[in-house]
N, C-alpha and C positions, 0 to 999 in steps of 0.2 A: 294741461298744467305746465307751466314751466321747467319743473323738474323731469315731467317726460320727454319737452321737447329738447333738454340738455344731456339727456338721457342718448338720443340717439346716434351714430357713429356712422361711417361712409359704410365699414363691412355688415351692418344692418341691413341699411339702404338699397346694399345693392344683392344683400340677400332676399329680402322682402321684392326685389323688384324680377328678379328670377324666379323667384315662385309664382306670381301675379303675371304678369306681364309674356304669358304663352300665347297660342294660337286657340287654344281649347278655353281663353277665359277674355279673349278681343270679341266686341261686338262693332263691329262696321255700321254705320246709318247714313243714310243718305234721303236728301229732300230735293225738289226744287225739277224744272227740266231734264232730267237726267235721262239717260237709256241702259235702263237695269242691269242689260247683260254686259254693257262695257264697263259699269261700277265691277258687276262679281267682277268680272278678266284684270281691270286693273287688280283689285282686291288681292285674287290670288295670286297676281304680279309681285306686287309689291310687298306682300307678306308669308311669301313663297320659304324665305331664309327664318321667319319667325320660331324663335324655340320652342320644342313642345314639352305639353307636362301635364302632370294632373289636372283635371276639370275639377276647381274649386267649390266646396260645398258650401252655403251659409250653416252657420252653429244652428242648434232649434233655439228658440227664444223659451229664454229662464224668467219665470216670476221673480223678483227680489221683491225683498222686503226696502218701503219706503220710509226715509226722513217725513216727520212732520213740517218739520224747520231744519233748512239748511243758512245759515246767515254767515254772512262774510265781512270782516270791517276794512275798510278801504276806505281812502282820502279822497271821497268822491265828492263832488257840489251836491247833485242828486244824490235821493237812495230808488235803487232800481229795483224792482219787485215783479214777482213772477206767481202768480197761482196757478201749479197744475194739477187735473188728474188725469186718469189713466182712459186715454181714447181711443181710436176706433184706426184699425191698421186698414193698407191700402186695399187689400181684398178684401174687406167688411163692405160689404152692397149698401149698407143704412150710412155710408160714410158721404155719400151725395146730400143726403137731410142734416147730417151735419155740420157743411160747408156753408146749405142756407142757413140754419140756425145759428151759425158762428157768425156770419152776414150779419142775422139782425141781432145779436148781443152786441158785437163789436167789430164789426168790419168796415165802416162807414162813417162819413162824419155826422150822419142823421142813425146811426145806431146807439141803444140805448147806454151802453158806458162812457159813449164819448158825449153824449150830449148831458149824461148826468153827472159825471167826472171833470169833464173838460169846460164845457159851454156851462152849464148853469154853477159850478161849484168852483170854475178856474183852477181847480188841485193837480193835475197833470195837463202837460202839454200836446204829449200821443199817449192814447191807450188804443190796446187792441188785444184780439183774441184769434185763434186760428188751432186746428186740428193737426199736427206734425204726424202725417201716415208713412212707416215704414213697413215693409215687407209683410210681418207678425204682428206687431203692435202698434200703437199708437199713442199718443202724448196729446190731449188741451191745453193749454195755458194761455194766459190772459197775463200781460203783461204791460207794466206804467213805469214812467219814471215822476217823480214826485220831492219836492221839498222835505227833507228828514223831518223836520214838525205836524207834514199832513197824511203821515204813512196808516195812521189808523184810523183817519177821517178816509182816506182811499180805499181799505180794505174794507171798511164796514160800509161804505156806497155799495163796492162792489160785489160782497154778500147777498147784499140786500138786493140789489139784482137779479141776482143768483136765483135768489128765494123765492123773487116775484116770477119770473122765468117760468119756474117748475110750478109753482103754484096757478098762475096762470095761464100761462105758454104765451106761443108766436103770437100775434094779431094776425089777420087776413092783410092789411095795409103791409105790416109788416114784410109779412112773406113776399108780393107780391113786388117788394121793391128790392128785396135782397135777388130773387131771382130774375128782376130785370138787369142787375148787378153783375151777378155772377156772368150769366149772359153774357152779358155785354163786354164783360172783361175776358172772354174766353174767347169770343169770334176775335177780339184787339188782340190778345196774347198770341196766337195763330197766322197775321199777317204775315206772319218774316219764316220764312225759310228754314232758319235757324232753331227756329222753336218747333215747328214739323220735327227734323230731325233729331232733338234732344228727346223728342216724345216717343218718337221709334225706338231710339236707345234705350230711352227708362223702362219701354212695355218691354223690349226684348233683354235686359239686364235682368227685368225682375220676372220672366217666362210668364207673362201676363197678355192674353189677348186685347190685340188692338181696337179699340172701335173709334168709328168715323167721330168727326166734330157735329155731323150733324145727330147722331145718335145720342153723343152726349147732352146736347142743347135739350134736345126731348124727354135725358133722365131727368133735368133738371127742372123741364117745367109740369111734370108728370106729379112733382115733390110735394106730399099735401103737409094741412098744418097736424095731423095726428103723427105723421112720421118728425117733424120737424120737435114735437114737442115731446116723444118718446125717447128719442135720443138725448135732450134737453134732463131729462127727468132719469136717466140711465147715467148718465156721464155726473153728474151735479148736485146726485142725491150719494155719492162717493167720499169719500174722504180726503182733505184738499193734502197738498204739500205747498208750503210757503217758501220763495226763497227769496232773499234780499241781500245785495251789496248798499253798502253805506256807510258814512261815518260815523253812525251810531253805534256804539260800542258794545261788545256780545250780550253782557248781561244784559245790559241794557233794553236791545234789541228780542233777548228773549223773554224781558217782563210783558214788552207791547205785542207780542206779535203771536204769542202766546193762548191766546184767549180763543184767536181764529180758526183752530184746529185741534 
């Protein structure tokens, strides 16, 4: 929010960066040609003078109670819309059948929001969907931007997706294209260097063992359509929260939007 980020002051800043910012809360990654023990030597070299301090805990994660509708009015061209619920955190093992299922809901331009949103109904321009795994918890949403006149032609497509989904599941075609997808995009996402090492980082931030790329490839194509359509029917048999920025004006906004949840 604005007011938080006005909110802040240098002797925050550089209070929050001396508690953060120790020896006990630095994780080092390294990728690429390297030779391990001259990484540690430098390592300990150069962060020899680093201050020490308490080894930071994460909080436990708190259930809160959720908005059905969260709506916001803003002078925007589009109204942008967001349906989430509540999904599946990064140590949840059924969060691999997720990824493909989120594939073939909305991951692709041959998935089915974007071909029945985008391509046969022209109502949004990008829709998509994705699983946000943190630590404890997890977050779906499925998110459009869309002309203010076609926000409940959008949402009731998107429903009804929804409904078809659970009611029917994955297809075998289906599946079989989202996990050449995923694939495909994970040996490409791994070329660089760059991305090895962010991946060290994230397993070693979040005290998560590491497994190879090749092992991953194999969770993925391992993924049948009963697990893909269990999670399907676990996440979206839930109760949605709606959120939309728009010029539509609140009442407004909450006569139409209203009905969805």
């Amino acid at each position: 929010k604005k007011e938080t980020v006005e909110s802040f002051d240098s002797a925050k800043m550089h209070e929050y960066h001396q508690k953060h910012y120790t020896s006990e809360n630095i994780v080092v990654a390294a990728a690429g040609n390297i030779d391990h023990d001259l990484v540690v030597e430098l390592t300990q070299k150069l962060l020899a003078n680093a201050p020490s301090g308490e080894m930071l805990q994460r909080p436990d994660f708190v259930k809160q109670n959720r908005k059905d509708l969260a709506i916001k009015n803003k002078d925007t061209e589009q109204a942008h819309l967001l349906v989430g619920f509540p999904g599946l955190g990064y140590f949840d093992d059924t969060k691999f059948a997720c990824r493909m299922m989120s594939a073939a809901l909305g991951g692709s331009m041959s998935s089915r929001l974007f071909v029945e949103i985008r391509e046969k109904r022209g109502l949004a321009y990008a829709i998509a969907c994705s699983n946000q795994e943190f630590v404890d918890c997890g977050t779906f949403y499925i998110m459009a931007g869309t002309r203010p006149e076609n926000v409940e032609e959008v949402l009731e497509t998107t429903f009804s997706e929804l409904k078809k989904l659970v009611s029917g599941g994955v297809t075998q075609e289906e599946l079989d294209r989202s996990r050449e997808l995923i694939c495909g995009n994970t040996v490409l996402a791994f070329e660089s260097t760059s991305a090895h090492m962010r991946r060290i980082g994230n397993h070693a931030v979040r005290n998560a063992n590491l497994i190879t790329i090749d092992d991953l490839l194999e969770r993925y194509k391992s993924i049948s359509l009963e697990e893909c359509n269990d999670i399907a029917k676990s996440i979206f048999e839930q109760t949605p929260t709606i959120a939309m920025v728009s010029p539509i004006k609140d009442d407004d906004a909450n006569t139409r939007l209203l009905k969805f949840v």
